[in-house]
Steps between C-alpha positions, in 0.01 A plus 500: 500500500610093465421273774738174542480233753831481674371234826368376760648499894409298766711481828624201622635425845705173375680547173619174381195311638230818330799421156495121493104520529524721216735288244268251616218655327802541205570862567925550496670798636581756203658737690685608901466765666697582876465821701771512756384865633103389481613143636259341222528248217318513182404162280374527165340171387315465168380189250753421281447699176293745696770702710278841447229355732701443780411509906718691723574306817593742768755352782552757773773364703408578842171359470146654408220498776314690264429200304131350601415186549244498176587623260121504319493892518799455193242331317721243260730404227352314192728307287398264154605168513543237255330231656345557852474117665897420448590910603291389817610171534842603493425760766368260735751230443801806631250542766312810424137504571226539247244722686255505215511203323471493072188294540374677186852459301507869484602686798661423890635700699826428736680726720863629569681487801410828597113438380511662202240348303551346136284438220562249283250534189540201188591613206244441252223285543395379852645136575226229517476448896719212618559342817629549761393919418181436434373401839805674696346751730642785585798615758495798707405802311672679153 
């Protein structure tokens, strides 16, 4: 019996602000998905060139107190990046906060609207630690 990954879902109580944290991180939507008799919306967001590894955001339209307020118990998403400091730096500059910094120019960690927390690993070899990473401490928890 074959085994394929199909995706990951996370629920998300804000849609556009859980989507534009998302394409910040360079994920774009791949795919739409509305349920008038469930009253829920389905967003499929993948890297570009990778649209079988998608996420599933799940929208449910009349709200979800379901949803905790850490999400740690999910565990995370872990995504390869092509250079870590300018991924974060861009991050920061659109406002996002860097909870665990890339002081080692290999991995940080950030968080979604809906604290869903995100890996970001460098591809390749680890980045020789730069300022201001190297001494950044960390924010809140990942």
């Amino acid at each position: 019996m074959g085994l394929k990954y199909l995706h990951t879902m996370v629920r998300v109580k804000d849609l556009e602000a859980s989507m534009t944290f998302y394409q910040q991180l360079g994920l774009r939507e791949t795919k739409r998905m509305e349920n008038e008799g469930g009253r829920f919306t389905l967003v499929f967001m993948a890297p570009p060139g990778q649209e079988e590894c998608p996420i599933e955001l799940t929208y449910n339209w009349d709200g979800d107190e379901g949803l905790p307020s850490d999400s740690r118990h999910f565990g995370h998403l872990a995504y390869r990046v092509d250079n870590i400091y300018d991924l974060c730096q861009k991050l920061m500059d659109t406002g996002i906060t860097i909870n665990r910094p890339p002081r080692d120019g290999h991995m940080a960690f950030v968080r979604s609207p809906d604290n869903i927390s995100i890996e970001l690993l460098q591809e390749g070899e680890r980045l020789a630690p730069t300022e201001p990473w190297a001494s950044m401490p960390n924010t809140g928890h990942w």
